[in-house]
C-alpha positions as MATLAB code, in Angstrom:
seq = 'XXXXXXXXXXXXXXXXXXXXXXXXXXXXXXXXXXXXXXXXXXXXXXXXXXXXXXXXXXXXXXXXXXXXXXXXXXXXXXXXXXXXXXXXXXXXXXXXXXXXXXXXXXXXXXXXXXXXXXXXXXXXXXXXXXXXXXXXXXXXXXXXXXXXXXXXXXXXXXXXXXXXXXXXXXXXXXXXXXXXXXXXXXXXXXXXXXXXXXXXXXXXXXXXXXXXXXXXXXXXXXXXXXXXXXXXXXXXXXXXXXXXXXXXXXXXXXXXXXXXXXXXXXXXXXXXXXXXXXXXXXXXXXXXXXXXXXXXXXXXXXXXXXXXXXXXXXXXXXXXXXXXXXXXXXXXXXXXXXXXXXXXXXXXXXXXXXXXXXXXXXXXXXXXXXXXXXXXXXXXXXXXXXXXXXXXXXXXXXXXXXXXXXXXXXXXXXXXXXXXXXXXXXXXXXXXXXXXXXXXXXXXXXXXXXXXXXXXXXXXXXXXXXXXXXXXXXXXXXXXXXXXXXXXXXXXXXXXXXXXXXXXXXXXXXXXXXXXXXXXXXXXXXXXXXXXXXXXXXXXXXXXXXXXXXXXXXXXXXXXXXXXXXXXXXXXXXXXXXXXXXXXXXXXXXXXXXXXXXXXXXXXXXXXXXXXXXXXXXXXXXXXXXXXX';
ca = [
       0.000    0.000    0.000;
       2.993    2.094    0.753;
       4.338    1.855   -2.852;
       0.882    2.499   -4.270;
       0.572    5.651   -2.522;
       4.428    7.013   -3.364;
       3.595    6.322   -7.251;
       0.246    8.012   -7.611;
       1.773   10.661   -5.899;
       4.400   11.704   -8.091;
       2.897   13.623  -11.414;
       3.684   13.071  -14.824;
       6.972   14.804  -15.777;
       7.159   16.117  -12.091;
      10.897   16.938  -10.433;
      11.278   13.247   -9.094;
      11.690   11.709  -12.198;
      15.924   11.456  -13.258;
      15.351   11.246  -16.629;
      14.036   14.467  -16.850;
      16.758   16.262  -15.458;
      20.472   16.652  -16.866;
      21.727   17.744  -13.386;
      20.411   20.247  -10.337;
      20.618   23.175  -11.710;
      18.373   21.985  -14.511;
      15.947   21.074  -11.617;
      16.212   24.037   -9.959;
      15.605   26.082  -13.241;
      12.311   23.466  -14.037;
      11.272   24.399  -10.438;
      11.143   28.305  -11.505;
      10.122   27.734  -14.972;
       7.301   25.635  -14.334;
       5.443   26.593  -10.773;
       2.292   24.752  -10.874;
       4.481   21.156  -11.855;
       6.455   22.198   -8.239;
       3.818   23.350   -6.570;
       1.952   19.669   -7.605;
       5.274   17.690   -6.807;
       5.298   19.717   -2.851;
       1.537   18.996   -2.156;
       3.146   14.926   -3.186;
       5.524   15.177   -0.633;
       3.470   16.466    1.895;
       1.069   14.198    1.206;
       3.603   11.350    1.611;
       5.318   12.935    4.699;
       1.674   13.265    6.184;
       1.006    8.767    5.634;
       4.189    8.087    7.065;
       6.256    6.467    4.363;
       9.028    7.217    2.888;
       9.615    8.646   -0.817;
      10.342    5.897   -2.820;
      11.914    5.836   -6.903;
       9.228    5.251   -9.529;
       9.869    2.246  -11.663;
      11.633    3.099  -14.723;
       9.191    1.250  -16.854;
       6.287    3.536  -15.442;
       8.399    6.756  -15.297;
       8.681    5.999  -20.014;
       5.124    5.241  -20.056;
       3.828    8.696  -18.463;
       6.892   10.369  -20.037;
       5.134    9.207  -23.368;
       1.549   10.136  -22.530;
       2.791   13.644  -21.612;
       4.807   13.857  -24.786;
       1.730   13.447  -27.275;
       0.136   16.271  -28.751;
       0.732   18.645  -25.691;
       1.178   22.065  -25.962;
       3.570   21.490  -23.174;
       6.695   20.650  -25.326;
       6.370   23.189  -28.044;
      10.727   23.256  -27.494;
      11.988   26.529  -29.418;
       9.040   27.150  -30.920;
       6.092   28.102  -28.392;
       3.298   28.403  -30.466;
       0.924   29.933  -27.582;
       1.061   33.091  -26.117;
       1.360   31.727  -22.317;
       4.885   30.783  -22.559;
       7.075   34.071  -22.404;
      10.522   35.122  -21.184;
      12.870   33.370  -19.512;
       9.842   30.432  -19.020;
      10.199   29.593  -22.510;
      13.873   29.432  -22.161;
      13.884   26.781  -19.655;
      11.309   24.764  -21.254;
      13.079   24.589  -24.196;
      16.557   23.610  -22.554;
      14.480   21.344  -20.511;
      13.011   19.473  -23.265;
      16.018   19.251  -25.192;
      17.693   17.551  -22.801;
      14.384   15.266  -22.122;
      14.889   14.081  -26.214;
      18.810   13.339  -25.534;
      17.896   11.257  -23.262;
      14.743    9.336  -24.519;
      17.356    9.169  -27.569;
      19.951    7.309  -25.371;
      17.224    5.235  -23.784;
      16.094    3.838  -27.156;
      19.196    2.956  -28.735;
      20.088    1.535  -25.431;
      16.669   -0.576  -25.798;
      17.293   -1.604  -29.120;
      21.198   -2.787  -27.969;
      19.368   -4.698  -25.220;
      16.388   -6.498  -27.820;
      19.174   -7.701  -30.171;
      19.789  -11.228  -29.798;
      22.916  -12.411  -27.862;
      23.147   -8.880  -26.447;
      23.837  -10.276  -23.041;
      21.179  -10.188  -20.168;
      17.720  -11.335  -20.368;
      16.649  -14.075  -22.765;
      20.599  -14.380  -23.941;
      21.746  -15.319  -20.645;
      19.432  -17.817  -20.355;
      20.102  -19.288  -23.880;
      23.722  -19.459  -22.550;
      23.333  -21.701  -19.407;
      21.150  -23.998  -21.649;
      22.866  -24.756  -24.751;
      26.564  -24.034  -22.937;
      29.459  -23.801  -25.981;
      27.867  -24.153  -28.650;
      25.771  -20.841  -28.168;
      28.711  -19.184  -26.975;
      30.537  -20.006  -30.223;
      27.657  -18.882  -33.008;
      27.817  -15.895  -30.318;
      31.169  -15.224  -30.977;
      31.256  -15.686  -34.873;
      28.292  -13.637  -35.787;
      29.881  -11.157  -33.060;
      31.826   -9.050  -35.719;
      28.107   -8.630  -37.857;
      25.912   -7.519  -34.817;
      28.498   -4.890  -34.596;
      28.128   -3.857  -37.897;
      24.436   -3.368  -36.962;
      25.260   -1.923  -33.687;
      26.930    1.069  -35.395;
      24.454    1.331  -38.312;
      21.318    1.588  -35.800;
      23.411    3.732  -33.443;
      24.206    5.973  -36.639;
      20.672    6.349  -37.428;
      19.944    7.148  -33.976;
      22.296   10.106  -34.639;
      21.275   11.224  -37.598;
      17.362   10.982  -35.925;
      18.317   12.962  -33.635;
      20.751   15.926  -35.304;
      17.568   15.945  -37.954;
      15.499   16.412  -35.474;
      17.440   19.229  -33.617;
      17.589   21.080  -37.225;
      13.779   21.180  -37.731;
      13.398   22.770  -33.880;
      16.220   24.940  -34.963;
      14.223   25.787  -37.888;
      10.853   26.201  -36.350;
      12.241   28.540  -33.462;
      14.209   31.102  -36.205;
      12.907   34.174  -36.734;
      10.347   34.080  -34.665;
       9.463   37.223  -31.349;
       7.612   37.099  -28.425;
       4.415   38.004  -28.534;
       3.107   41.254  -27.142;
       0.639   41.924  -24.812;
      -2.728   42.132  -25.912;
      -4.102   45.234  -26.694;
      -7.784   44.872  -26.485;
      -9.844   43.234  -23.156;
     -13.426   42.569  -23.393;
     -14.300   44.122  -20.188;
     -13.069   47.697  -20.244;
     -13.652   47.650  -23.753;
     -17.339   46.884  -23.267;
     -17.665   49.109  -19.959;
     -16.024   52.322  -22.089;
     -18.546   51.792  -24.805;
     -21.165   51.858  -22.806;
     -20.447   55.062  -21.421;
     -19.768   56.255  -24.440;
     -15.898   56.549  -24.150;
     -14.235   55.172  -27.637;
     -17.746   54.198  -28.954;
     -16.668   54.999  -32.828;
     -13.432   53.089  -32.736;
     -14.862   49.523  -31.032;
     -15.524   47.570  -33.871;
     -12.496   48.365  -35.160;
     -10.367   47.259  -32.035;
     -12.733   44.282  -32.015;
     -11.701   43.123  -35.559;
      -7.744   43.215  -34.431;
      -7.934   41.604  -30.976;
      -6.169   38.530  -31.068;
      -8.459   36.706  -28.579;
     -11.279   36.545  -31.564;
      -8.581   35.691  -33.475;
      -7.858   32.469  -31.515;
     -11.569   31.606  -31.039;
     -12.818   31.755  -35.052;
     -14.718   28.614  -35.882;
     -17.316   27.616  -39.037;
     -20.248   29.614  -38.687;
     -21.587   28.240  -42.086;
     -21.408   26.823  -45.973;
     -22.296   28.493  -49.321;
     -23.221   25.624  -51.438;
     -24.029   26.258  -54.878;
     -21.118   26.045  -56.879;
     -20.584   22.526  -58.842;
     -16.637   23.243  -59.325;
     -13.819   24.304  -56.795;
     -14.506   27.678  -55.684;
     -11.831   30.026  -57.161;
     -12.401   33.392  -55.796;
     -14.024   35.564  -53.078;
     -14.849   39.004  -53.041;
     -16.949   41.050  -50.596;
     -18.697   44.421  -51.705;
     -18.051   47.469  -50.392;
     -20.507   47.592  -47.426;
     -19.929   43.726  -46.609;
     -23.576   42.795  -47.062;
     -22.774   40.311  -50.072;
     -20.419   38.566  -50.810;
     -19.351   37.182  -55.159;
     -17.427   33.838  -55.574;
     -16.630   32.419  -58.886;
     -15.864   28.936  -59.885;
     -14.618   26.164  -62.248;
     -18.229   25.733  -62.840;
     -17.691   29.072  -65.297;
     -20.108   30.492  -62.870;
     -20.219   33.793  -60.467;
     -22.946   33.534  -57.829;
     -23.617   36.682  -55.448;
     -24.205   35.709  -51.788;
     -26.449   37.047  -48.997;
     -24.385   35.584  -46.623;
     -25.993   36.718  -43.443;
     -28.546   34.368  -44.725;
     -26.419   31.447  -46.222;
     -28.513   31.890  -49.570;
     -27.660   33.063  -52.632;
     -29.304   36.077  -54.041;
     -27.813   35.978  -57.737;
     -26.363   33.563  -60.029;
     -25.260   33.919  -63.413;
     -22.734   32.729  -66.193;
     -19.820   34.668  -66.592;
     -19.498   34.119  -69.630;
     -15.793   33.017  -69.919;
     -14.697   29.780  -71.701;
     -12.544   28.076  -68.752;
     -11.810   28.878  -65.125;
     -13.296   31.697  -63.461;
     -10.293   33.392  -61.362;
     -11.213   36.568  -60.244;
     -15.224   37.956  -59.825;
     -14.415   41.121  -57.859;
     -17.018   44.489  -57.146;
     -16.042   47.803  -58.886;
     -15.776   49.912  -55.844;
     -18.396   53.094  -55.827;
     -20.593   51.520  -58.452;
     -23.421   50.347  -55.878;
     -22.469   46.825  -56.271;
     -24.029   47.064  -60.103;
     -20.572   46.449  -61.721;
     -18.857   43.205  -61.201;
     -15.236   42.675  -63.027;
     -14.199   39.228  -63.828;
     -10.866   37.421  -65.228;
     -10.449   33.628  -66.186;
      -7.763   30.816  -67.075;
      -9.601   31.350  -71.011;
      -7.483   35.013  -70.394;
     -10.461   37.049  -70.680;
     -11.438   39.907  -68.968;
     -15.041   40.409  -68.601;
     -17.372   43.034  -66.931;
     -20.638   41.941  -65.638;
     -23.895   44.527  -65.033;
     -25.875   44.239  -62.830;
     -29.195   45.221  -62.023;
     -31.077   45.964  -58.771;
     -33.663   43.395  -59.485;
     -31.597   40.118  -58.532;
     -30.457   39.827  -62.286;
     -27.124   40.256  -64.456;
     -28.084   42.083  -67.547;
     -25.432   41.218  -69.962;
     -21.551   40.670  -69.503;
     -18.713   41.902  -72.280;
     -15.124   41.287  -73.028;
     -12.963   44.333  -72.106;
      -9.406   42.751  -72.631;
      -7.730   39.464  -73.299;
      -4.681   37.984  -72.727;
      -2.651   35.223  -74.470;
      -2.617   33.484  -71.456;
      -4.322   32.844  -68.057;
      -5.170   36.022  -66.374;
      -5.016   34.960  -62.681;
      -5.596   38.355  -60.767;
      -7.445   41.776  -60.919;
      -6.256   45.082  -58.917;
      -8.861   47.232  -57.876;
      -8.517   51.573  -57.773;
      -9.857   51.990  -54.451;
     -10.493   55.602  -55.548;
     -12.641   54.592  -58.900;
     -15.716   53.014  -60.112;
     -14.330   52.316  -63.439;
     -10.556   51.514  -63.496;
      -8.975   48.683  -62.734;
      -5.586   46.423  -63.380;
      -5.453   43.054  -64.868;
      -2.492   40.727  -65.236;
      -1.799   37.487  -66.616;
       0.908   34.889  -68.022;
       1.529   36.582  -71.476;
       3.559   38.953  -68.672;
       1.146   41.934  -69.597;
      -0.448   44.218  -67.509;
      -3.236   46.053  -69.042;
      -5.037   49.189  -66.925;
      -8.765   48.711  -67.741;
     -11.021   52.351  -67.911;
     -14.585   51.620  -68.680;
     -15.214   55.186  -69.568;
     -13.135   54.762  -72.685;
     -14.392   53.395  -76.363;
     -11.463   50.808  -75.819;
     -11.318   50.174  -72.361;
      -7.908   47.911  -72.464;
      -4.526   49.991  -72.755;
      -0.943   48.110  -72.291;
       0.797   49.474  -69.142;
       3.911   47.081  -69.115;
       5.041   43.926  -70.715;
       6.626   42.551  -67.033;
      10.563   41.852  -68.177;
      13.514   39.891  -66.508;
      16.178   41.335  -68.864;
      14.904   40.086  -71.960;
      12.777   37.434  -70.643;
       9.268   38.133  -70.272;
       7.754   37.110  -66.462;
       4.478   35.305  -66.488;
       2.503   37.472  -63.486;
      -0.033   35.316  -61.336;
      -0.842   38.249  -59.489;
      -0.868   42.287  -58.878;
      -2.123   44.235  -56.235;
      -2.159   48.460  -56.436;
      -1.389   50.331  -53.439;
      -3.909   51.905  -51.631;
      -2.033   54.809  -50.035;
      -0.733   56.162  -53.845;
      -3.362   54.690  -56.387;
      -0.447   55.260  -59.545;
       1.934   52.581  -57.957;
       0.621   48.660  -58.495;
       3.012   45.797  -57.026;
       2.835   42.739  -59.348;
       4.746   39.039  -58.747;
       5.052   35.614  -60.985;
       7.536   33.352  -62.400;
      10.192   34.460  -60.796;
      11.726   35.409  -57.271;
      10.776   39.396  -57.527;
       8.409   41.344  -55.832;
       8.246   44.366  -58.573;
       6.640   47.814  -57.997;
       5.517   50.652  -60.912;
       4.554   53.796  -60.718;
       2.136   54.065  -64.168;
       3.425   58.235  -64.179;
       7.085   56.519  -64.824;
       6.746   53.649  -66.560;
       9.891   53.694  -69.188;
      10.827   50.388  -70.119;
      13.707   51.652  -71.595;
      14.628   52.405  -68.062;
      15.318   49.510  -65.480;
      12.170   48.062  -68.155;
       9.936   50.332  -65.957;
      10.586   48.909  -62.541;
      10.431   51.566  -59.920;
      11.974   49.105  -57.295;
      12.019   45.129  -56.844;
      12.539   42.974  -53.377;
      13.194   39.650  -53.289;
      14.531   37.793  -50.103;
      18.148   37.837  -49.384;
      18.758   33.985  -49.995;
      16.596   33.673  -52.736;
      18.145   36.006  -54.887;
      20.754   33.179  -56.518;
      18.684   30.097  -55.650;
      18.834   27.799  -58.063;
      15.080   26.759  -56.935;
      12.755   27.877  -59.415;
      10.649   29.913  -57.292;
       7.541   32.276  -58.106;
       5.305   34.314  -56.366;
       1.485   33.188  -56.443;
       0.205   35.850  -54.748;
       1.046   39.730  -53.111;
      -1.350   41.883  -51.255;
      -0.470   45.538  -49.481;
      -1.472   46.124  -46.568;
      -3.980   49.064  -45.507;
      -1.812   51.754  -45.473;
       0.077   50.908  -48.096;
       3.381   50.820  -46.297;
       3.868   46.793  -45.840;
       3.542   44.593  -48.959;
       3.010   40.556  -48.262;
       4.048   38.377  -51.008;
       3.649   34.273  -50.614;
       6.333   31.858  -52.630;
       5.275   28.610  -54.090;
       7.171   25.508  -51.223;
       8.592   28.795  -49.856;
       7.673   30.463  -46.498;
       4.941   34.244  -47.194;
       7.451   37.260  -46.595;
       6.619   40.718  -45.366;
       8.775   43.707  -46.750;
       8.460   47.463  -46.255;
       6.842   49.187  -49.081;
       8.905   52.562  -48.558;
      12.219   50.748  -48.333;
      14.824   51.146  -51.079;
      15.482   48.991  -54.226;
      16.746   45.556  -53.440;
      15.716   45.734  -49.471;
      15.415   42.739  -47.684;
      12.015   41.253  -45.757;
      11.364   42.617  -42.707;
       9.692   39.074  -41.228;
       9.015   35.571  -42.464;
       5.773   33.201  -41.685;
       6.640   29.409  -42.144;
       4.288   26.333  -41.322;
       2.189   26.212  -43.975;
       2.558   24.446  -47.594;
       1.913   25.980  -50.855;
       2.703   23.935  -53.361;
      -0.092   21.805  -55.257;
      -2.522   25.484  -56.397;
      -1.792   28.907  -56.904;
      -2.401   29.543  -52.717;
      -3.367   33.368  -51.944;
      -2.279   34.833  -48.590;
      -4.047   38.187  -47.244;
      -3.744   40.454  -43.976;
      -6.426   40.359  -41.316;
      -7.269   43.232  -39.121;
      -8.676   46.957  -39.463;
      -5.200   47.621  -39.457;
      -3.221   44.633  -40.814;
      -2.462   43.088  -37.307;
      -2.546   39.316  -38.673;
      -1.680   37.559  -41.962;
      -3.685   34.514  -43.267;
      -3.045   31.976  -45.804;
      -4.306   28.656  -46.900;
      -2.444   25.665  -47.075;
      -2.223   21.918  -49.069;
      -2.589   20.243  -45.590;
      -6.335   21.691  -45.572;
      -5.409   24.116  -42.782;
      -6.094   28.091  -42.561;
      -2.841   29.921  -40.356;
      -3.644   33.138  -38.845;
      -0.030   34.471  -37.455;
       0.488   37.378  -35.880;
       2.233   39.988  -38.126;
       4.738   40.988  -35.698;
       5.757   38.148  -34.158;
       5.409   36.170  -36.970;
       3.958   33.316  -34.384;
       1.135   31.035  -35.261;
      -2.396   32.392  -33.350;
      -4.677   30.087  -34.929;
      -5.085   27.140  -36.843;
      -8.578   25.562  -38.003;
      -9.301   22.595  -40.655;
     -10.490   25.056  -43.876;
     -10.958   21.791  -46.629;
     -11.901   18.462  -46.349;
     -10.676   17.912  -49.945;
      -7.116   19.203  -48.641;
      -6.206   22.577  -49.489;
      -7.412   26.262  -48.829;
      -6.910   28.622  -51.614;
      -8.579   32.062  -51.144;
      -8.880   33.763  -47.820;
     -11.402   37.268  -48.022;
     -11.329   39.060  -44.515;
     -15.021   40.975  -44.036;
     -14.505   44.315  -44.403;
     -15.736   45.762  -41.349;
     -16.249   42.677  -39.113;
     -14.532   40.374  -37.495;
     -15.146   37.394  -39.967;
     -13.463   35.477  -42.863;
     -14.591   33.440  -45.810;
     -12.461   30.532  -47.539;
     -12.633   28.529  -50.353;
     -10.145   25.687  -52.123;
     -10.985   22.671  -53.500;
     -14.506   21.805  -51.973;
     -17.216   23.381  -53.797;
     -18.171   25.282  -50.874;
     -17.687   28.608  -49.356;
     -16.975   28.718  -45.176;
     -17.624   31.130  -43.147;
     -16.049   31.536  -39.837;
     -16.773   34.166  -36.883;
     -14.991   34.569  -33.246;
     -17.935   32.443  -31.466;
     -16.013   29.687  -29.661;
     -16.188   29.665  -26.147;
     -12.250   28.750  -25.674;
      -9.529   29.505  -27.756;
      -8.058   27.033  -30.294;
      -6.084   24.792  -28.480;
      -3.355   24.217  -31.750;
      -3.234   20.705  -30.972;
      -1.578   18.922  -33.326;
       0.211   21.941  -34.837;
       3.900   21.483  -34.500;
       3.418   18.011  -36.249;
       1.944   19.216  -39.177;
       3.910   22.032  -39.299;
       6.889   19.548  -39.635;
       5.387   17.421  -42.345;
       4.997   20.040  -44.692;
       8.572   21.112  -44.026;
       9.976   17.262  -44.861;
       7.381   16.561  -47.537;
       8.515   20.419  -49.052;
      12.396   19.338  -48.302;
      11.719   16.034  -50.560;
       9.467   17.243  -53.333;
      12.378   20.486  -53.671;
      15.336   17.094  -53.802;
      13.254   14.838  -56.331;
      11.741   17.780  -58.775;
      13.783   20.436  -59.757;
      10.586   22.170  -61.778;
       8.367   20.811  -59.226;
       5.797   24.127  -59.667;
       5.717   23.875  -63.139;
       4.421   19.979  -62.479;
       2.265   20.686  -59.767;
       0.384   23.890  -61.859;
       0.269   21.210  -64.854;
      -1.399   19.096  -62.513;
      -3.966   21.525  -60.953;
      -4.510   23.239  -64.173;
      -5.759   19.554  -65.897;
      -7.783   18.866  -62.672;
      -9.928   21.831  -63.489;
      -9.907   21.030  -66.889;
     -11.383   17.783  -65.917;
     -13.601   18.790  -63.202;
     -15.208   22.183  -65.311;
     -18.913   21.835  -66.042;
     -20.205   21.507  -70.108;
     -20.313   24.970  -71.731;
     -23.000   26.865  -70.804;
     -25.423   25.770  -73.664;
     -26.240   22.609  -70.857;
     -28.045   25.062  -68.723;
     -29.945   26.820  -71.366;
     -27.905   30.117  -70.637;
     -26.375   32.285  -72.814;
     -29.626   34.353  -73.892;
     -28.614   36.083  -77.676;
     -24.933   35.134  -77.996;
     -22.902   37.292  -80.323;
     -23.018   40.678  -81.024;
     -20.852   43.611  -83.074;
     -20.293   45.089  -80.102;
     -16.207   44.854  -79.214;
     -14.698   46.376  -75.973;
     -11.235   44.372  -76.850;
      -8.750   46.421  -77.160;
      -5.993   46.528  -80.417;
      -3.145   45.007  -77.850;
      -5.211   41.918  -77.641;
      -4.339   39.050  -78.448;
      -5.539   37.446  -81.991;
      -3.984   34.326  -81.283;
      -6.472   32.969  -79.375;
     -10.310   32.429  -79.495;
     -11.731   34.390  -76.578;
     -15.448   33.544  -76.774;
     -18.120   36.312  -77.715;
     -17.411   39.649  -76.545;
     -21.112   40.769  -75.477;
     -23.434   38.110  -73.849;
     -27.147   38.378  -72.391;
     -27.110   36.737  -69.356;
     -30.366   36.015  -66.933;
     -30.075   34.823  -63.324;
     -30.422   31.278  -62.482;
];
């Protein structure tokens, strides 16, 4: 009964246990690092002092089975990387040393175990083969001796090399990372100050950037319509609706408040639909669209619940992936695409498209899969693509004669001469304009100043996440930019905070395994998401905990070996993977719209494509009538 009581004493991981000390002063620094584990182990004593027995050692067998329990999917042992904001200071400095030395020695103890299983490794079942068979199992003993050596080593080399890898990806998860600051918003005198009318304007505001919504988003909802992965999100002005657009070639308009949709039409484009965003200022009667067919399309519509027609404004000779919106103008916009052309778009005009910029490496045209313009200084845009380079123009100075019209280009330090083939899928300012986001295909999302010099270096670096298989977008979250989201292939939205670059939260986004677009509301605190379901979520701070992050640092470490192997075995593995997505679409898009009985009067003589077009390709009829489903 004695022994009973002196083990169930003892907690898991608690300051009697040896192995999970290196020496005393690592057990004096886990009693001041960790006060509740010594305040649990002195309430043990006392309760063993107060029965009348002595403290006795727990068996070593039972000391590795709790040391395992406590190891799994705790937040506990987040080592150099301390993924919640509890740990701080000189805490998360001892929990880290304490932890590496725990994996040392659970190291040691398994290659010790496996020394012990081998046959013939002395003790145990080999000492009793020895008494029983005498010589003869003493001499097969002693010739095979020289090969269970060999193994020996081998086993003990991989126990190493375990172990150093293991150290690296810690290393690598705990880089670059800074502690998290203290939260700027509380509920309570928030709430009480707004009542008496103290701060009243700004609340919903400070509400949308507190991090402890942030940490408690969950799925308010689905937005099921679409028959095709859901390619785009866009919400109007006011936030009351909410456009997606889909391989399914169509754009549906969403009273989300409701979950229902209010309008649905075909966009008329030929292939993907990439882009279905509102013209700002137009009283959400203008919709402008872009496509994988290279397209560019404008859709009106009509206060009744119907599109009236839709017409082709510009086309590219490839996939036009991304529109940039004038905050400043209801009939201006930017369009990119992989012919490396950027074309500003003014509705006003008899040909709406004009040729800003062929996008040049030297003499090498860059394919762009994405531009964003800044909304501080509406005449400078920000455009990325097949290459490493974040590249910014100013349309006033655009001489491509000159630097081929670049006002200034960032790129990080070490990708600069990577032989990688990397690219930029998508870049987003942030609301001042002064910070520009830009996320790299199996690279980490990078934040660089916007008013830095030519050729500056990022300013911070997210990591965790996996973009690889799609063209993943990445966004900032906030009134005022305080978070940055993006997507991932492991089905998983990140929210990380911007200046600390440390994950805040991290929900399942896709059950078919990877989040693509991320649209913050405008005014509330609330996101929709879309990938490769043909849904759209919707997720709002109502959970009454925060996310827990369980399971985190694991899958934040499979999509660093899994991006580690794919970057060894392909050396164009984008190109294969865009192949890939791009023929999965092609696959998965509906019939042309002649199956639904759309497309109302077809053709007409009516041409808004401009004379920089391209003639190359087919782009479908330039004007079509189009009536909501």
């Amino acid at each position: 009964m004695a022994d009973a009581d002196s083990k169930s004493s003892i907690p898991n991981g608690g300051a009697e246990d040896p192995e999970d000390r290196g020496g005393e002063g690592d057990s004096a620094a886990d009693g001041q690092a960790c006060p509740d584990t010594a305040a649990a182990a002195n309430s043990s004593s006392a309760t063993e002092s107060g029965d009348g027995g002595e403290d006795k050692p727990m068996p070593e067998a039972e000391r590795k089975d709790e040391d395992e329990e406590a190891d799994t999917d705790s937040m506990d042992g987040l080592l150099l990387y301390p993924l919640t904001e509890e740990e701080e200071g000189g805490a998360s400095e001892e929990r880290g040393r304490r932890e590496r030395a725990k994996e040392e020695g659970s190291g040691g103890t398994k290659r010790t175990a496996r020394k012990r299983n081998r046959p013939g490794s002395g003790g145990g079942g080999g000492g009793r083969g020895g008494s029983s068979r005498g010589g003869s199992s003493g001499t097969r003993r002693h010739s095979s001796s020289s090969d269970e050596d060999e193994e020996e080593n081998e086993e003990d080399n991989e126990g190493l090399e375990e172990d150093q890898d293991e150290q690296a990806m810690e290393e690598w998860l705990g880089a670059e990372v800074h502690e998290l600051s203290v939260p700027a918003w509380r509920a309570v005198p928030s709430l009480r100050a707004r009542e008496i009318g103290w701060g009243s304007g700004q609340f919903v505001r400070r509400v949308c950037g507190a991090r402890g919504l942030v940490q408690r988003l969950e799925l308010q909802g689905r937005l099921e319509r679409h028959t095709g992965c859901v390619n785009t999100l866009h919400f109007n002005p006011s936030g009351t609706r909410l456009a997606s657009g889909s391989d399914d070639l169509r754009v549906v308009i969403w009273d989300w408040a409701k979950l229902r949709a209010e309008l649905e039409f075909d966009s008329g484009h030929k292939s993907n639909v990439f882009q279905a965003k509102f013209l700002p200022h137009s009283g959400d009667t203008t919709l402008a669209m872009c496509a994988r067919d290279g397209q560019v399309r404008v859709a009106e519509l009509s206060a009744t619940q119907r599109c009236k027609n839709t017409k082709r404004v510009a086309q590219h000779k490839g996939a036009a992936h991304k529109l940039a919106l004038d905050p400043d103008s209801r009939c201006s916009f930017l369009s990119a695409g992989e012919d490396a052309v950027v074309f500003g778009i003014d509705l006003y005009l008899d040909r709406p498209a004009n040729k800003l910029v062929v996008v040049k490496e030297g003499d090498k045209k860059v394919g762009l899969y994405t531009i964003f313009v800044n909304p501080a200084n509406t005449h400078q845009f920000a455009v990325g693509g097949r290459d490493q380079y974040v590249r910014i123009y100013d349309r006033r100075k655009i001489n491509e004669s000159n630097n081929n019209g670049v006002l200034k280009k960032f790129c990080p330090s070490h990708l600069v001469n990577s032989e990688s083939k990397t690219n930029i899928t998508c870049l987003v300012y942030s609301h001042d304009g002064t910070e520009l986001l830009a996320s790299y295909n199996d690279e980490d999302i990078y934040l660089f100043d916007a008013n830095h010099s030519d050729g500056a270096d990022y300013r911070r670096r997210y990591k965790g996440h996996r973009n690889n298989a799609t063209v993943k977008g990445v966004n900032f979250y906030g009134p005022c930019s305080e978070f940055v989201v993006s997507g991932s292939d492991c089905g998983h939205i990140y929210l990380w905070d911007k200046n600390s670059a440390r994950i805040v939260q991290f929900i399942e986004g896709d059950i078919g395994g990877v989040v693509n677009c991320l649209e913050p509301h405008p005014h509330l605190p609330g996101l929709a998401t879309s990938g490769l379901d043909h849904d759209v979520k919707l997720w709002a701070p109502t959970a009454e905990v925060p996310t827990s992050l369980k399971g985190l640092k694991e899958v934040m470490k499979k999509n660093k070996r899994e991006r580690d192997e794919d970057s060894v075995r392909h050396g164009d593995q984008y190109d294969t993977q865009l192949l890939w997505f791009l023929m999965r679409h092609m696959r998965n898009r509906r019939p042309q719209r002649a199956r639904r009985g759309e497309g109302g009067e077809g053709d007409t003589d009516e041409s808004w494509s401009s004379a920089d077009s391209s003639d190359e390709e087919d782009g479908g009829p330039d004007h079509v009538q189009c009536m909501s489903s």
